[in-house]
VEXVEX-829206 format. One line per 10 residues: number of its first residue (from 1); their letters; for each residue y, z, x of N, C-alpha, C, CB. Coordinates in steps of 0.1 Angstrom, whole numbers. Atoms other than C-alpha are relative to their C-alpha. Glycine has a CB too. Layout:
% residues N
NUM = a = Y:Z:X:Y:Z:X:Y:Z:X:Y:Z:X  ... $
This chain:
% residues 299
1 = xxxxxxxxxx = -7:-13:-1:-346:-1315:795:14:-2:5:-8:9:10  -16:0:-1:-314:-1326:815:7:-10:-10:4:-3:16  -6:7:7:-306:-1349:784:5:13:-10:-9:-12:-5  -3:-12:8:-304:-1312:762:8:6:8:-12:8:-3  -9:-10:-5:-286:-1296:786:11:-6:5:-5:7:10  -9:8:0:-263:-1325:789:9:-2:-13:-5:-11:5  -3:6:16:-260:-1326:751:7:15:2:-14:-4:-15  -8:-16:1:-255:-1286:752:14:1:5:-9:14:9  -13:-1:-12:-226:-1291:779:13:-6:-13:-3:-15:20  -11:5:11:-206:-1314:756:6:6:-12:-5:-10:-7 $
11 = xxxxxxxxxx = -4:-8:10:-210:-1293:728:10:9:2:-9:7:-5  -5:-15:-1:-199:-1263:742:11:-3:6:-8:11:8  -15:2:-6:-171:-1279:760:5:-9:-7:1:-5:15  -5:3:14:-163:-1297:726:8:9:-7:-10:-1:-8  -5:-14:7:-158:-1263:712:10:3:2:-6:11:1  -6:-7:-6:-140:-1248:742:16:-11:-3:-9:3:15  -10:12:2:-115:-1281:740:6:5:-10:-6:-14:-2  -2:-4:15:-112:-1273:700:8:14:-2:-15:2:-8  -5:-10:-1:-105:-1235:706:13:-3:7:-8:8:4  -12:0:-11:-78:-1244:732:10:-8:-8:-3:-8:15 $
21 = xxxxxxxxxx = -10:10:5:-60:-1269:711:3:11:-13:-8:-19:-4  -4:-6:7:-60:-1248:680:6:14:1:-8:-1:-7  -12:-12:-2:-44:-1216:701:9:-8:1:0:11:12  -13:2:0:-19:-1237:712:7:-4:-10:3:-7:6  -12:9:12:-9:-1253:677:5:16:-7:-12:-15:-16  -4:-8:6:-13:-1216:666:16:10:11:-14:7:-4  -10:-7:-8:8:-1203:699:15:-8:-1:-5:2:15  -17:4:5:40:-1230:690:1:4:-13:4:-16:0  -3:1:12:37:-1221:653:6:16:1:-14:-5:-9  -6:-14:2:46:-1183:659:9:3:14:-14:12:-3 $
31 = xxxxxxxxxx = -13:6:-12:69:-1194:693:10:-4:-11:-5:-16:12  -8:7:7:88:-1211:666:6:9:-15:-9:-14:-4  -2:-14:10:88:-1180:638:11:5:8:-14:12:-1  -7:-6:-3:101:-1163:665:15:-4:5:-6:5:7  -12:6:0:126:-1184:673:11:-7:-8:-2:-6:6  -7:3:8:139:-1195:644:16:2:-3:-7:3:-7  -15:-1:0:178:-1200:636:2:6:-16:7:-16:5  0:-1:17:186:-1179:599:14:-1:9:-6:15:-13  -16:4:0:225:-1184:589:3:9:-14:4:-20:-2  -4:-7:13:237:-1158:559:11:-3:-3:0:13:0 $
41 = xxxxxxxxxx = -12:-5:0:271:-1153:545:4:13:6:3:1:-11  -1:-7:-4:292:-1132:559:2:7:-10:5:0:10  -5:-9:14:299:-1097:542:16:5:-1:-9:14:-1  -14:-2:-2:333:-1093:555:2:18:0:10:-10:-13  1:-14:2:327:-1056:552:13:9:11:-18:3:5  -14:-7:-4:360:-1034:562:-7:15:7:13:2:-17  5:-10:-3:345:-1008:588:14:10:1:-9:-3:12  -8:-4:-1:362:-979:583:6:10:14:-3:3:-10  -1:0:-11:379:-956:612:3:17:0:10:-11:6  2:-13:3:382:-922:595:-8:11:6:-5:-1:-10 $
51 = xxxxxxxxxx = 10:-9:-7:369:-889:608:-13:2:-14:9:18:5  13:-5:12:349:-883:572:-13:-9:-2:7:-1:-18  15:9:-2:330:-921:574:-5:4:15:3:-21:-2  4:-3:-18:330:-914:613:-15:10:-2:17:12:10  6:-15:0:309:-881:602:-9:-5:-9:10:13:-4  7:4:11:293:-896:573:-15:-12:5:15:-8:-11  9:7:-7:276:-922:594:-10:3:13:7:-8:1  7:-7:-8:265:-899:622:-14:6:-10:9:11:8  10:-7:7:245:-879:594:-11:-14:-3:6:9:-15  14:7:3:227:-909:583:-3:-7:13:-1:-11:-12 $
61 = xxxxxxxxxx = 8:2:-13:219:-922:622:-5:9:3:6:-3:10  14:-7:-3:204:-891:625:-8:1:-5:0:8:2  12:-5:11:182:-890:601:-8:-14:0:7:5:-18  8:14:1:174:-931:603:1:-7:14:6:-10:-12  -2:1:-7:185:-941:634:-3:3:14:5:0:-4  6:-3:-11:182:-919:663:-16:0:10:2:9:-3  15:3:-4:143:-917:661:-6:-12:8:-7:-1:-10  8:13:-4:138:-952:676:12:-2:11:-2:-16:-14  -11:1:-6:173:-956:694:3:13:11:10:1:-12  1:-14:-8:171:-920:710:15:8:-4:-1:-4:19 $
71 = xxxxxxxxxx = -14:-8:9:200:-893:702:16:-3:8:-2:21:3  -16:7:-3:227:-909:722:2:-16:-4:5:0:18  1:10:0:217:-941:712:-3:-11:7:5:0:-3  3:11:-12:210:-956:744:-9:-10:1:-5:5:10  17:4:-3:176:-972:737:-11:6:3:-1:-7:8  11:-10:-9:143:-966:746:-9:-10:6:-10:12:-10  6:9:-4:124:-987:769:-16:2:-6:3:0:15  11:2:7:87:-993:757:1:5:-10:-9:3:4  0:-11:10:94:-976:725:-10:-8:-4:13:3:-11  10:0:9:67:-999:712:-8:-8:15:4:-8:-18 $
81 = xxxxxxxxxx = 6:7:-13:40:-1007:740:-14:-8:-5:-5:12:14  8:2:9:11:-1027:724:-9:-10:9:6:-4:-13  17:3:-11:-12:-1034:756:0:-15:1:-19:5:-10  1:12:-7:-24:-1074:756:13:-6:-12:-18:-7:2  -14:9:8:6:-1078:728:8:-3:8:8:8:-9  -13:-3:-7:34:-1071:749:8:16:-5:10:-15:-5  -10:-14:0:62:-1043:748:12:-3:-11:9:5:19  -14:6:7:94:-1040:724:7:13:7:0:-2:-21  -13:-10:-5:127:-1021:742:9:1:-15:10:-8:16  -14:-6:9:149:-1005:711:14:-5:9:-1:21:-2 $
91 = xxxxxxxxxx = -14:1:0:184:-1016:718:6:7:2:5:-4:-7  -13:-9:-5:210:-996:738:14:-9:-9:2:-1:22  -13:3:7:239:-994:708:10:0:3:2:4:-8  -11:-5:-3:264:-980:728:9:-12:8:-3:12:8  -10:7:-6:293:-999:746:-2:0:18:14:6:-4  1:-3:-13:277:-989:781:-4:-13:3:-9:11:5  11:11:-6:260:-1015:807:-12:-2:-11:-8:7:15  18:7:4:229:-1036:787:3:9:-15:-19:7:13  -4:-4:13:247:-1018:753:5:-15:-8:13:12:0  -10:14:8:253:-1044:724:11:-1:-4:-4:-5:-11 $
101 = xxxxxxxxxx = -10:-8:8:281:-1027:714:12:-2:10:-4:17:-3  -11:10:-6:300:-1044:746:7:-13:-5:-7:-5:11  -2:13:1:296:-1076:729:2:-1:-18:-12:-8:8  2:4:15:288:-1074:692:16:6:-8:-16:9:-6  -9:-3:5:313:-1077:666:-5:5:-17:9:-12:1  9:-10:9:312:-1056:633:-10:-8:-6:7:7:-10  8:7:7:296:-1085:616:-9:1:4:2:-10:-3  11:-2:-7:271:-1089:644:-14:10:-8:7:7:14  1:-12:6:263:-1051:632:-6:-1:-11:12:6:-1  -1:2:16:261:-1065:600:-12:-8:2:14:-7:-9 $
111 = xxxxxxxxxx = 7:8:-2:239:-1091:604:-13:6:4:7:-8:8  8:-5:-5:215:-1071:627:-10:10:-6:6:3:8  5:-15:4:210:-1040:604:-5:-5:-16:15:15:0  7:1:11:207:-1058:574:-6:-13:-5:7:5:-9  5:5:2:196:-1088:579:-11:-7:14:7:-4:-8  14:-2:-6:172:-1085:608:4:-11:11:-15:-2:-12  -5:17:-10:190:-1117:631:13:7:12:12:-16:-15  -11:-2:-14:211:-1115:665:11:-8:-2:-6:-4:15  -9:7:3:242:-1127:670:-3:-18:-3:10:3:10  4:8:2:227:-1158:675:-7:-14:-15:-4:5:6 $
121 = xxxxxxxxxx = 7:3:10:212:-1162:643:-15:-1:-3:5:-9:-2  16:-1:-2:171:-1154:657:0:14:-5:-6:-2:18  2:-12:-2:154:-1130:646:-7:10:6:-1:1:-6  6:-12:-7:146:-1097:659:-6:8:-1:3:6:2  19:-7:4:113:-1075:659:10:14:-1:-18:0:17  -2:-13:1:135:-1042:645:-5:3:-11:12:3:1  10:1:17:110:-1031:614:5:8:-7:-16:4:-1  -13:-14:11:139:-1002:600:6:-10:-4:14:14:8  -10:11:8:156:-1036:589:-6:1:-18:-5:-20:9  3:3:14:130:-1034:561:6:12:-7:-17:-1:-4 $
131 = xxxxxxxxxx = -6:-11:12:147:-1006:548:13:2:2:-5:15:0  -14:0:1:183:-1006:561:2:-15:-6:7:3:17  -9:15:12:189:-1039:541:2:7:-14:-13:-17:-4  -1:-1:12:187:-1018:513:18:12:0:-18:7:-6  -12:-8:0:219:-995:527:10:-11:-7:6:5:17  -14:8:6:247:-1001:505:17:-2:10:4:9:-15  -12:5:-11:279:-1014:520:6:16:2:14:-15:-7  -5:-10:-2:295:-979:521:-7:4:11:1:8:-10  8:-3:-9:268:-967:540:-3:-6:13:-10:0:-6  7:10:-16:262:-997:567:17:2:2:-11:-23:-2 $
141 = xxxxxxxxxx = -13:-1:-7:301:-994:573:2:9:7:9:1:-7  -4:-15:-8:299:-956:581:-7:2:9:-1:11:-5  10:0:-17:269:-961:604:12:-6:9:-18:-13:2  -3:6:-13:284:-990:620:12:8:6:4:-16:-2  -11:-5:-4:318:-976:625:-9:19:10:12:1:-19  4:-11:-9:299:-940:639:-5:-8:13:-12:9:-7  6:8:-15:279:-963:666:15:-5:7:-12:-17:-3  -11:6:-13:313:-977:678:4:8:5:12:-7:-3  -10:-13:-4:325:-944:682:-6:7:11:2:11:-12  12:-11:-8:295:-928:702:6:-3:16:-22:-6:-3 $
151 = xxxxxxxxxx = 0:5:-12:301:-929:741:-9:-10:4:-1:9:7  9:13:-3:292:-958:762:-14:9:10:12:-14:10  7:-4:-6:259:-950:780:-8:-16:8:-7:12:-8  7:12:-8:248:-972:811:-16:-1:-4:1:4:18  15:-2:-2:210:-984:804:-1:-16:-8:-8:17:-7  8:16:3:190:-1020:803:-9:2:-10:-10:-6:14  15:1:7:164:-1028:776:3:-18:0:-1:11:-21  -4:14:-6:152:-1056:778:-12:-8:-19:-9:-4:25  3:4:11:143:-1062:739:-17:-8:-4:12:-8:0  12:3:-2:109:-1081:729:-2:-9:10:-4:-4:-11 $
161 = xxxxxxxxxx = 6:9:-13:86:-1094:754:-17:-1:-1:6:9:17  11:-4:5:56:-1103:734:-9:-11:11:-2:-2:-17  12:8:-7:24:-1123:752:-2:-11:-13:-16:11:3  8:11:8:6:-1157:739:-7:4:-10:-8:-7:6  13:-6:7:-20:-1136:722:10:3:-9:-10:13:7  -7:-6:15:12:-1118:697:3:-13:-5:17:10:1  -5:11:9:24:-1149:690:-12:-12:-11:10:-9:12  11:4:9:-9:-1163:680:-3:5:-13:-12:1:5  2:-10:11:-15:-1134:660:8:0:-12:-1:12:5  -15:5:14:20:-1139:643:-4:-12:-9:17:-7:8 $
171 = xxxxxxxxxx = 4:13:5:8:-1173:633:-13:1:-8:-1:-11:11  13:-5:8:-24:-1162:617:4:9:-10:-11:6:8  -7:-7:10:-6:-1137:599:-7:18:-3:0:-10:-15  10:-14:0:-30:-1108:615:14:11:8:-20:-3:13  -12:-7:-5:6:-1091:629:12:3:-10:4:-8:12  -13:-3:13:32:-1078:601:14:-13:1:9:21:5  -12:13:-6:61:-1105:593:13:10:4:6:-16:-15  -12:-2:-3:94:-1107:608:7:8:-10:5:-12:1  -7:-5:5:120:-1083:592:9:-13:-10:7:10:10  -13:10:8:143:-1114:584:-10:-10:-6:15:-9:12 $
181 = xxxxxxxxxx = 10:6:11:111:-1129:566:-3:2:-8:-9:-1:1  1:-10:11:112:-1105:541:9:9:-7:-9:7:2  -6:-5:7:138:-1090:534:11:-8:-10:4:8:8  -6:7:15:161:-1100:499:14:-10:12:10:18:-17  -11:5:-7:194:-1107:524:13:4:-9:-2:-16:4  -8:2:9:212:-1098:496:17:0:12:-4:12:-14  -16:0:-7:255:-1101:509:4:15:-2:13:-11:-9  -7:-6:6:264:-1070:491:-5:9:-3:4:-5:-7  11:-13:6:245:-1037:481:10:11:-3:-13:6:14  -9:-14:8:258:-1007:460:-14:9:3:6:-3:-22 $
191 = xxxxxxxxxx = 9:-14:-1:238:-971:457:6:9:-9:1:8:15  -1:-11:5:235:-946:432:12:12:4:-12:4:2  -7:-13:-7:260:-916:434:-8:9:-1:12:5:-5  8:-14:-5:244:-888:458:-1:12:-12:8:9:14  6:-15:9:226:-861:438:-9:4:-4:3:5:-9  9:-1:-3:200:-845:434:-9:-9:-14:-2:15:5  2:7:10:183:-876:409:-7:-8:4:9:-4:-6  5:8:-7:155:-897:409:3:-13:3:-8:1:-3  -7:7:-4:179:-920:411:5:-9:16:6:6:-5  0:-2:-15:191:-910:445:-13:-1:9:5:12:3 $
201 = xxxxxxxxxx = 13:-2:-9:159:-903:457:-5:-14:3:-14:10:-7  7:21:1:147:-941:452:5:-2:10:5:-14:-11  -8:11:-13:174:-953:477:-2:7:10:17:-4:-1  6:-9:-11:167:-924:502:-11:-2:3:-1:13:-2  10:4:-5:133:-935:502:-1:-16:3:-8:6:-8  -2:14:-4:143:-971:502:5:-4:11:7:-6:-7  -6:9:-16:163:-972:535:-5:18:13:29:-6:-2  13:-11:-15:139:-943:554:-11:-5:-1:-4:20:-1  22:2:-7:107:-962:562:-3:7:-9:-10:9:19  8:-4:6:92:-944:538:-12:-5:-8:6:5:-4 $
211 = xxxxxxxxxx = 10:9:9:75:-974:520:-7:-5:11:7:-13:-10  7:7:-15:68:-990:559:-12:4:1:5:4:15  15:-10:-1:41:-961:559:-6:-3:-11:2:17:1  10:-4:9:30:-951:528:2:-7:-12:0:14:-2  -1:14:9:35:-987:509:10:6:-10:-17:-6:-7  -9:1:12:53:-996:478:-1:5:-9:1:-8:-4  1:-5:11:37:-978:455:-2:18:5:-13:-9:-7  4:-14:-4:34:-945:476:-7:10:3:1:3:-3  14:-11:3:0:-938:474:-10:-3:15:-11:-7:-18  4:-2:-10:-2:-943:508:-8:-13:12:-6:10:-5 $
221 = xxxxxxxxxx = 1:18:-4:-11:-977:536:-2:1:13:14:-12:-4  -5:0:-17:-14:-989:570:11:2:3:-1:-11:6  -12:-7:-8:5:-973:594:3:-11:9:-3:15:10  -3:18:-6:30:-1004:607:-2:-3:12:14:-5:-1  2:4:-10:20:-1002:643:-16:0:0:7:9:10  10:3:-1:-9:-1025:649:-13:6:10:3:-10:0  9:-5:-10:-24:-1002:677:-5:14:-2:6:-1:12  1:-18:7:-26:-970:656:-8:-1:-13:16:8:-5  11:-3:11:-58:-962:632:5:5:-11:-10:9:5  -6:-5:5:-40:-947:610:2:-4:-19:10:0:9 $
231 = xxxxxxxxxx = -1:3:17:-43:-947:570:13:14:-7:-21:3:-7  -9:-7:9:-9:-926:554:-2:6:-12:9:-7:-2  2:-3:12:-13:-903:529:7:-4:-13:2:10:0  -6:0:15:-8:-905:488:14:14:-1:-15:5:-13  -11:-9:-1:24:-890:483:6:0:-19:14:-6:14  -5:1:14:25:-897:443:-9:13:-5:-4:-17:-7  4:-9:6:13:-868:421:-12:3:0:3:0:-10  18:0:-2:-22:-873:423:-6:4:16:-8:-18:-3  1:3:-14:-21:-870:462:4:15:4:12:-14:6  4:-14:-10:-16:-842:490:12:6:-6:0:0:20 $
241 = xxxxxxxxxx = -13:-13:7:19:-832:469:-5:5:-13:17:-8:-3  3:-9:9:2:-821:442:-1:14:-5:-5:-1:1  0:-18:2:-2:-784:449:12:3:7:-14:11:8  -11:-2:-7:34:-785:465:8:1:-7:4:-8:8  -11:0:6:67:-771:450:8:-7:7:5:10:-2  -14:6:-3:102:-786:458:3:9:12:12:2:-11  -5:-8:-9:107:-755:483:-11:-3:9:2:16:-4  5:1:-10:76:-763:499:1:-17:7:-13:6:-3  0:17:-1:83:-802:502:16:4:11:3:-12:-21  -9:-1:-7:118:-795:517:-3:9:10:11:2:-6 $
251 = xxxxxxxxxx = 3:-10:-7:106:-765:541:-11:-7:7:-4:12:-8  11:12:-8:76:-789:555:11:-8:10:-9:-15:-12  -9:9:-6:104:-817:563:7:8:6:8:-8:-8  -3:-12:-8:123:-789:578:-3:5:14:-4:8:-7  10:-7:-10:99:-776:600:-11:-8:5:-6:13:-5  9:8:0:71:-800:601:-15:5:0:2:-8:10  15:-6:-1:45:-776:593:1:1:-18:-3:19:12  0:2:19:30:-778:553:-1:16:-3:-18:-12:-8  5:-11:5:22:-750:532:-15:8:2:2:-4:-11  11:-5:-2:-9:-748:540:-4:3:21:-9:-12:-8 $
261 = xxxxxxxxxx = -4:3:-17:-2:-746:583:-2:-10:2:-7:7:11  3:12:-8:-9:-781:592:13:-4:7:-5:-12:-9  -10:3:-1:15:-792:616:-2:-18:1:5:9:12  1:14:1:26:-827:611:3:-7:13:9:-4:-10  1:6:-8:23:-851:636:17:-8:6:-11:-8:-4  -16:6:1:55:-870:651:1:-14:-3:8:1:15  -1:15:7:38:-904:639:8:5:-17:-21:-9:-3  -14:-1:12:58:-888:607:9:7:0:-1:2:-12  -15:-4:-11:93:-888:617:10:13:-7:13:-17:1  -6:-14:10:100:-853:599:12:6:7:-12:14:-1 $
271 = xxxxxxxxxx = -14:-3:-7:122:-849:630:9:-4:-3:2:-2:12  -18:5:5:146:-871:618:7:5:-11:1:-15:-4  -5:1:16:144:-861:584:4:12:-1:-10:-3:-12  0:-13:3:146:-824:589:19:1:3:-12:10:10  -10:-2:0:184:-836:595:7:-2:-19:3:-9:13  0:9:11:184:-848:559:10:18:-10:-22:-9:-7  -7:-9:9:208:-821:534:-12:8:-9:11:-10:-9  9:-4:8:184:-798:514:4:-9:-17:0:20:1  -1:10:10:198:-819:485:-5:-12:0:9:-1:-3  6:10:-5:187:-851:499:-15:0:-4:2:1:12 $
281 = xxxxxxxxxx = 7:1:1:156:-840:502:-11:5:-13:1:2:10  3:-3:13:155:-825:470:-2:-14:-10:12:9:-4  1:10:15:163:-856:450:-14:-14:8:24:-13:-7  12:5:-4:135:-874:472:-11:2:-6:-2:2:11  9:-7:8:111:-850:458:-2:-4:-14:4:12:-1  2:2:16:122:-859:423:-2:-13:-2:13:4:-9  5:11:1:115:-894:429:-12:-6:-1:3:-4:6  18:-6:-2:79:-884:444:-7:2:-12:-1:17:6  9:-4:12:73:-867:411:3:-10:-12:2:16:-4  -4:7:14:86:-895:385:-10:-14:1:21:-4:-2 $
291 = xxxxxxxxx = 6:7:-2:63:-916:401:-19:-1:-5:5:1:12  11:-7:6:27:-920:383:-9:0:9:-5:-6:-13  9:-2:-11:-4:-908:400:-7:-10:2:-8:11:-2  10:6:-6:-26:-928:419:-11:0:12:6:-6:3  11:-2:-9:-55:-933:438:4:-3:17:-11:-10:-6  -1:-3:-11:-53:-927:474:-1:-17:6:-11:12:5  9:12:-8:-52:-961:493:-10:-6:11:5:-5:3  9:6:-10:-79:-975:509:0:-13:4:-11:3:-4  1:16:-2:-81:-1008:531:-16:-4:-7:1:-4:21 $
């Protein structure tokens, strides 16, 4: 009997040995993701200093920006809190105390928004990268140039601060990848001219999260925070816009209540969008509907 329970011991502390060695090869392998060094071209991008981009770039920070950043831009400490993960602090943009906007240069700016890396060249857990890489240079000039402009506001974040357990999970590939893991990088990006076209609408929905949520094809996906149950509706013709006109699609975003009273939740950021131009949100619509119907997604 104590030869079995001598044999059992080994085993089980065989195992335990086995498990321990394979977190740690998995906890340097996504230590090392996270730390990685990218290197782009620069885009040399000429921010401008105008009151019209000045103004031009406030409208789209509010509408993409603010929500994660807060409305002065200060940051937001736990904006994302994710229990035995760890916490992520949003970034104070402004020029105040613990603002990057003391230090960063426009490129920085550049670097950060569209291709997901610190000055350093690591990247950074901001997940609006997957869609501001798609702002064309006009657009990422008039943001940046609006953030320089904003007052400085004193306030600390203290950026990601994940646990052993995220970084395992990064390495298994059960945690969404890095922004600068996936996105094109392209140097250079153009955009449709604004109007109401499904043209426009494509790129409006290309650099607002809109795909983050309710996937690439529209018909709806996991919601990107791993601590939220959350399945996103079909938003292609076959889906909950179906019995919806154009007046009631912009008048929802608007207000955040549907045609039918439901009020929408603030997991969809209708606050931001209800800053969006009724034309905006018009040629969004027409994007919605040029799109073919599909079946609702299910995991």
């Amino acid at each position: 009997m104590k030869k079995i329970f001598k044999w059992i011991g080994i085993v089980l502390g065989s195992l335990i040995g086995l498990i321990l060695i394979v977190a740690l090869i998995l906890f340097l392998i996504g230590n090392a993701r996270l730390n990685k060094t990218y290197d782009f071209p620069p885009s040399d991008l000429t921010i401008p200093t105008d009151a019209a981009s000045i103004a031009h770039g406030e409208h789209i920070a509010k509408t993409l920006c603010e929500g994660c950043h807060s409305p002065d831009l200060s940051g937001i400490n736990n904006w994302f809190e994710g229990g035995p993960l760890g916490t992520i602090d949003s970034a104070n943009l402004t020029s105040g105390e613990g603002g990057v906007g003391q230090t960063f240069t426009d490129e920085d700016f550049v670097r950060a928004i569209r291709h997901g890396i610190d000055p350093k060249g690591k990247p950074t857990f901001m997940p609006a990268v997957v869609s501001t890489a798609h702002l064309s240079d006009e657009d990422l000039a008039a943001v940046i140039a609006y953030v320089k402009s904003v007052p400085p506001v004193d306030h600390i974040t203290y950026g990601k601060q994940f646990t052993p357990l995220a970084k395992i999970l990064f390495a298994t590939g059960m945690l969404p990848a890095l922004p600068a893991e996936v996105v094109s990088h392209e140097t250079h990006v153009t955009a449709p001219a604004p109007g109401v076209t499904v043209e426009y609408g494509s790129y409006l929905v290309d650099t607002h999260d809109c795909h983050i949520c309710h996937g690439q094809n529209m018909n709806g996906g996991k919601f990107p925070d791993p601590t939220k149950k959350i399945i996103t509706p079909n938003l292609t013709r076959s889906g909950d816009l179906s019995t919806w006109s154009e007046a009631d699609f912009v008048n929802t975003l608007k207000t955040g209540v549907t045609p039918h009273g439901h009020q929408l939740t603030d997991d969809m950021p209708w606050k931001d969008f209800r800053y969006m131009t009724d034309d905006e949100l018009k040629a969004i619509w027409a994007y919605l509907n040029s799109l073919p119907p599909m079946d609702q997604y299910t995991p």
